[in-house]
Each structure stands twice: as structure tokens, then as C-alpha cells.
C-alpha positions as a printed Julia matrix, in Angstrom:
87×3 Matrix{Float64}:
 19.97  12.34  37.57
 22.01  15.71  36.22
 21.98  18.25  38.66
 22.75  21.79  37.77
 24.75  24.02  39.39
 24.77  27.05  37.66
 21.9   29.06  36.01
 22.05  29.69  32.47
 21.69  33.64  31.25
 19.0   34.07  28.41
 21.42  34.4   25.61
 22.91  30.97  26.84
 19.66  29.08  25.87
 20.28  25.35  26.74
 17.57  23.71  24.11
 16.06  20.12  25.01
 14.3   17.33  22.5
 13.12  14.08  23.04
 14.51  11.42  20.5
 15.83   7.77  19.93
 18.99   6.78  18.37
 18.17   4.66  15.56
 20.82   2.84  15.35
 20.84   2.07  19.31
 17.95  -0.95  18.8
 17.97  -3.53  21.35
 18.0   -7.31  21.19
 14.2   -6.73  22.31
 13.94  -4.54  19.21
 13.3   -1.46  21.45
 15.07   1.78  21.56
 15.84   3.97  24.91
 14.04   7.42  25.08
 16.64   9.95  24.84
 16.7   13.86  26.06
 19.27  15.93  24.17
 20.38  18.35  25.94
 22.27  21.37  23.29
 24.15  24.19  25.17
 26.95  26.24  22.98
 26.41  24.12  20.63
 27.52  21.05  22.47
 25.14  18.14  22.21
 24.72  15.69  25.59
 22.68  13.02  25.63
 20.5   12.11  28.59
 18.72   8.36  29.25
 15.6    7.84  30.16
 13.78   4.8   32.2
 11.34   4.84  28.68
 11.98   2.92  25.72
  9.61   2.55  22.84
  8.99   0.27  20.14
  8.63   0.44  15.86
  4.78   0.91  16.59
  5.64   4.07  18.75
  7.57   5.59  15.92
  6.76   7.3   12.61
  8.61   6.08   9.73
 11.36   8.82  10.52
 11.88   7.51  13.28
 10.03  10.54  15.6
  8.16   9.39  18.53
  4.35   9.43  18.16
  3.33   7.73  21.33
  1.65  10.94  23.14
  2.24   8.66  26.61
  5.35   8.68  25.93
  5.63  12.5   24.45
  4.06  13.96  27.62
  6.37  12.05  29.83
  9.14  13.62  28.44
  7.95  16.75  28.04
  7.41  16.77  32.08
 11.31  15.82  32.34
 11.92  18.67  30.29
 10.23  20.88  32.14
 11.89  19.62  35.45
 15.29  20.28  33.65
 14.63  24.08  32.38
 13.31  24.73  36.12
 16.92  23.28  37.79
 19.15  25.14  34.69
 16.76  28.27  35.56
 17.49  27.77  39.34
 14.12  26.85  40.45
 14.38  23.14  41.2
């Protein structure tokens, strides 16, 4: 787990998405959930317990499982409230 230390001013807008490395498949031909995490234009990449497979993906490779979607989404939000000092 990341823990942050500092709290980010407004104009320092850390920016999080959800997404899969395509490239990163599995020998179980599944792919670990990513966060990116994008702060001064530095990218970080954060794993996730989740992993999906080609049925949870659209053909650009975007995940479509709304299980999956909402979980990260909640992650999210527990990252912006720890960045924003409230976690």
C-alpha cells in the first residue's frame, strides 16, 4: 500500500485511471488491474489484487467489467482522500 505523506496543492493535481498493460498477459491469459497514478507529469504505476480477462475488455483493450470498474474507482477514491490529507 502507498502511503502519502504530503498533501498535494490544487495546481499540483495528481490524476488517477484504471488500466491494464496489454502487453503484461499472463500464462493464465489474464492481465493485472493497474492504477496510474500521473503527478508532474510523471507516470507510476500501482498493482492491484484484480486481474481481468479478454471477456472483461473491449477490443481496445479498456475495462468494461463494471465489478471490476467500481472496485477501482473506490481505490481511487481512498487515494485522492490520503494525497488530500484525509485518510
Amino acid at each position: 500500500m502507498i502511503l502519502f505523506t504530503q498533501c498535494l496543492p490544487y495546481e499540483d493535481m495528481a490524476t488517477f485511471k484504471a488500466t491494464i498493460k496489454k502487453e503484461k498477459i499472463r500464462a493464465d491469459k489474464t492481465w493485472n488491474v493497474l492504477i496510474r497514478f500521473t503527478h508532474n507529469r510523471q507516470v507510476r504505476y500501482l498493482s492491484t489484487t484484480m486481474y481481468v480477462t479478454k471477456k472483461d475488455l473491449t477490443s481496445g483493450f479498456k475495462i468494461k467489467n463494471q465489478l471490476i470498474i467500481d472496485r477501482c474507482e473506490d481505490l481511487i477514491r481512498e487515494y485522492r482522500k490520503r494525497i488530500n490529507g484525509y485518510g
